[in-house]
N, C-alpha and C positions, 0 to 999 in steps of 0.2 A: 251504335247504329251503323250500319254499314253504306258505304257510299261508293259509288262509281268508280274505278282503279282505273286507269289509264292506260295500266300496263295489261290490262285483266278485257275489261269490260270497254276498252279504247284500243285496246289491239287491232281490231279491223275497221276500226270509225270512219265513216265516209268522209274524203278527201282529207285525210290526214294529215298529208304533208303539207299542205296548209295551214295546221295549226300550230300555236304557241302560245304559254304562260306568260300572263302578265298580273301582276300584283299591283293594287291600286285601292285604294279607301277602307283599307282591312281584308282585301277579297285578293282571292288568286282567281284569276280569272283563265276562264277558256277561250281563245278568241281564236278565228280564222280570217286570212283575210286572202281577197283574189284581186289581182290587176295587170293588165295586158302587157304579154311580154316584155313588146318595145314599148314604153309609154313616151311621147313626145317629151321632152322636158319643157320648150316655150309655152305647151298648152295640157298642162297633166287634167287626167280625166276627173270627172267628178266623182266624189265618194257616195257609196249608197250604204248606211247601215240598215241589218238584217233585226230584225227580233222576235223571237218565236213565243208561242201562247203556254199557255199552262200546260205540266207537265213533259214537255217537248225540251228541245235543245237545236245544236244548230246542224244535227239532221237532218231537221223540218227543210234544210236550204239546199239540200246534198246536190241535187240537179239544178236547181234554179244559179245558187251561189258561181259556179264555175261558168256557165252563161253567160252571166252579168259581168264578171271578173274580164271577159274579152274585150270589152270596153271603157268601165267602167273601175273602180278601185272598191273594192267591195271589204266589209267587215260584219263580219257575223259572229255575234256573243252566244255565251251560256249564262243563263241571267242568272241570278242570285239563288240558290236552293235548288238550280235546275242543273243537269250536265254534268260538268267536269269543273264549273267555278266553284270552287268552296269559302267560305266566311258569310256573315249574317252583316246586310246594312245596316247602316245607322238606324234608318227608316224602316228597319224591317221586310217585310213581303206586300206592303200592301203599294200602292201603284205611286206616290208620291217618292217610299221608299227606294223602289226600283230605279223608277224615273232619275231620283238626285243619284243612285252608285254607279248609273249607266254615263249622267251625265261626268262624273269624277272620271271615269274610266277613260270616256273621250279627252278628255283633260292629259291625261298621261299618256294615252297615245298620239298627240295633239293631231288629232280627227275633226275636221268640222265638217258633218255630212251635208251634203243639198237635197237629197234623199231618203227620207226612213221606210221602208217597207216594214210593217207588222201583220202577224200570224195572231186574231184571236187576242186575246191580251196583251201582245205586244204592241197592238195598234193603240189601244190605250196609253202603253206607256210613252210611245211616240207622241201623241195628242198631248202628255203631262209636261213633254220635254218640253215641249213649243208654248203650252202653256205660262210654264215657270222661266221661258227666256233661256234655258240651259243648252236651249240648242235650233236653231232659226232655220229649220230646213225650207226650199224650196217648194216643196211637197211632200206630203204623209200619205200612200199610199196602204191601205187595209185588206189583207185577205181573210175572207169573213171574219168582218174588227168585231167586238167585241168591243159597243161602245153605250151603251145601254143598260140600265139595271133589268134584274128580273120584273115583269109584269106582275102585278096585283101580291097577294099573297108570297107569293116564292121570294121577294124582294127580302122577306123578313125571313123566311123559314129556310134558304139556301144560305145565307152567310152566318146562321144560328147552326145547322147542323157542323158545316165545315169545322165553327169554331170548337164546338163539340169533340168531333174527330182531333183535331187540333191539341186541346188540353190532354186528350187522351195517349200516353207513350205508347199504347199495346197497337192503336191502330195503324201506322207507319208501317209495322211488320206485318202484320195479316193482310193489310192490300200487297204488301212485296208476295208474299208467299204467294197469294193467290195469282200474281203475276207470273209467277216462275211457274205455276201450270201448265205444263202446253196445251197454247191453242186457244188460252186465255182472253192475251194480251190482245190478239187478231180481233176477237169475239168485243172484248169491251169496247174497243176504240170504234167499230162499227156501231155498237149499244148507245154509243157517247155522242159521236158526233155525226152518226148516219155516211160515215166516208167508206171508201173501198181505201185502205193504204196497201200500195205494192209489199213485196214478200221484204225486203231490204229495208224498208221506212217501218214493218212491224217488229224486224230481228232488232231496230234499232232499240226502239218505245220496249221490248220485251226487255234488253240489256239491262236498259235504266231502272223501269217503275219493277225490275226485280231486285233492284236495290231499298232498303228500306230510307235514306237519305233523299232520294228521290221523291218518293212518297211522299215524304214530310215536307218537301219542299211546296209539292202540289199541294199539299192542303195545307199547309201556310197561308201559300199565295189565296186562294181561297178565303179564306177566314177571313184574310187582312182586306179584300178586295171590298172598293167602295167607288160607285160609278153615280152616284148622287149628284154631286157636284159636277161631273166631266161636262155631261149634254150643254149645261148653261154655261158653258164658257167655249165648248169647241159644238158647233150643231153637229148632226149626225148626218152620215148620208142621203142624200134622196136617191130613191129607188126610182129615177126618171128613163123610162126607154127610150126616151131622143139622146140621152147621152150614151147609151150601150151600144150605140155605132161606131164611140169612140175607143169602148172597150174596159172604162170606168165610168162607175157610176160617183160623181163628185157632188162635193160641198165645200161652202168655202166657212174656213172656220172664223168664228167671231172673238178670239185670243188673243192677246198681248201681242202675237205672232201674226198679226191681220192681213200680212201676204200668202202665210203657209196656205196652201191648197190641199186639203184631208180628200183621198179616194178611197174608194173602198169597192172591191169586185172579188166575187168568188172563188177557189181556188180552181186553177186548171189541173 
């Protein structure tokens, strides 16, 4: 199975000189991180970690990550099956599993965020951290989270197919191949998620999911993903228009973590 090279398919990665390997809970992980040149030392900034959704990596952060980095001390992963981290958790792909390798990770890089931004199922797995105690941010803020299962039917027949594809070795590479198409990658991702992505955020998604390690990692994740349980432990957003003055639409979760404040607003 072929996966991501660094040297190959990382050669031009967005803010690269930012990143570095780190090895932690069986995984080498991809990590980047950004924080302002001079940081005060009596009052060092607060840390924000980054996490991106399925299939994605920390691309997803390219413009936003160095933003944030002028303030802020920022860290943005390649979760588990996604990117440039390679090894399989403990837990596997599914959101618990994430959740406990993310939490080890912060552990060795001794990280304790006040901030989780998540992309899509990353927001979920920020919602698991806070749930399981592994990590007590301040705020969980969501860009279109991914907090919900599938409505009616599809609840059953989307995580039956994935796991499907999943069992199967041959599909990993025919979705690569059909990645490496040009013109493809552009096409599905608009199919997928209804987005317009710039030309640089597609070269990106094209590098990857023309990997077949990629692939398999998305439809892992997939397979293993179970949103059953989340809602009753952390509420979901309210879609309230007296708070979109503020510029998130919030909820406050009902967690272990009963100060963490979950937001959640659409990507700009």
């Amino acid at each position: 199975m072929s996966a991501p090279r660094w040297s190959v398919e990382g050669r031009d990665w967005p803010n690269r000189a930012a990143s570095r390997f780190v090895t932690a809970g069986g995984l080498r992980w991809h990590v980047q991180t950004f924080a302002p040149e001079a940081p005060v030392v009596q009052d060092p900034p607060a840390t924000i970690l980054l996490l991106h959704g399925t299939g994605a990596a920390t691309h997803s952060w390219r413009t936003l990550a160095p933003l944030l980095g002028r303030e802020y001390h920022v860290v943005a992963v390649d979760l588990p099956g996604h990117g440039f981290t390679t090894g399989r958790p403990v837990g596997g792909l599914s959101i618990a599993g994430m959740a406990g390798a993310v939490a080890t990770l912060l552990g060795a890089l001794q990280v304790t965020p006040q901030v989780i931004i998540g992309h899509s199922a990353g927001a979920a797995i920020a919602a698991r951290l806070a749930i399981d105690g592994t990590a007590s941010p301040a705020a969980i803020i969501g860009l279109s989270a991914a907090l919900l299962p599938f409505p009616g039917l599809a609840a059953t027949l989307f995580p039956t197919m994935a796991r499907a594809l999943f069992v199967n070795p041959i599909a990993p590479h025919l979705f690569a191949r059909i990645a490496r198409t040009p013109g493809e990658t552009g096409r599905f991702l608009y199919r997928s998620t209804g987005s317009r992505i710039d030309d640089a955020g597609v070269a990106c998604y094209a590098a990857l999911l023309g990997t077949s390690a990629q692939c398999a990692g998305a439809i892992g994740m997939m397979a293993a993903w179970d949103l059953v349980g989340l809602p009753s432990r952390a509420s979901p957003p309210r879609s309230s228009r007296s708070a979109i003055s503020r510029g998130w639409r919030t909820a406050t979760t009902s967690s272990t973590a009963s100060s963490t404040r979950c937001c959640c607003a659409g990507p700009t």
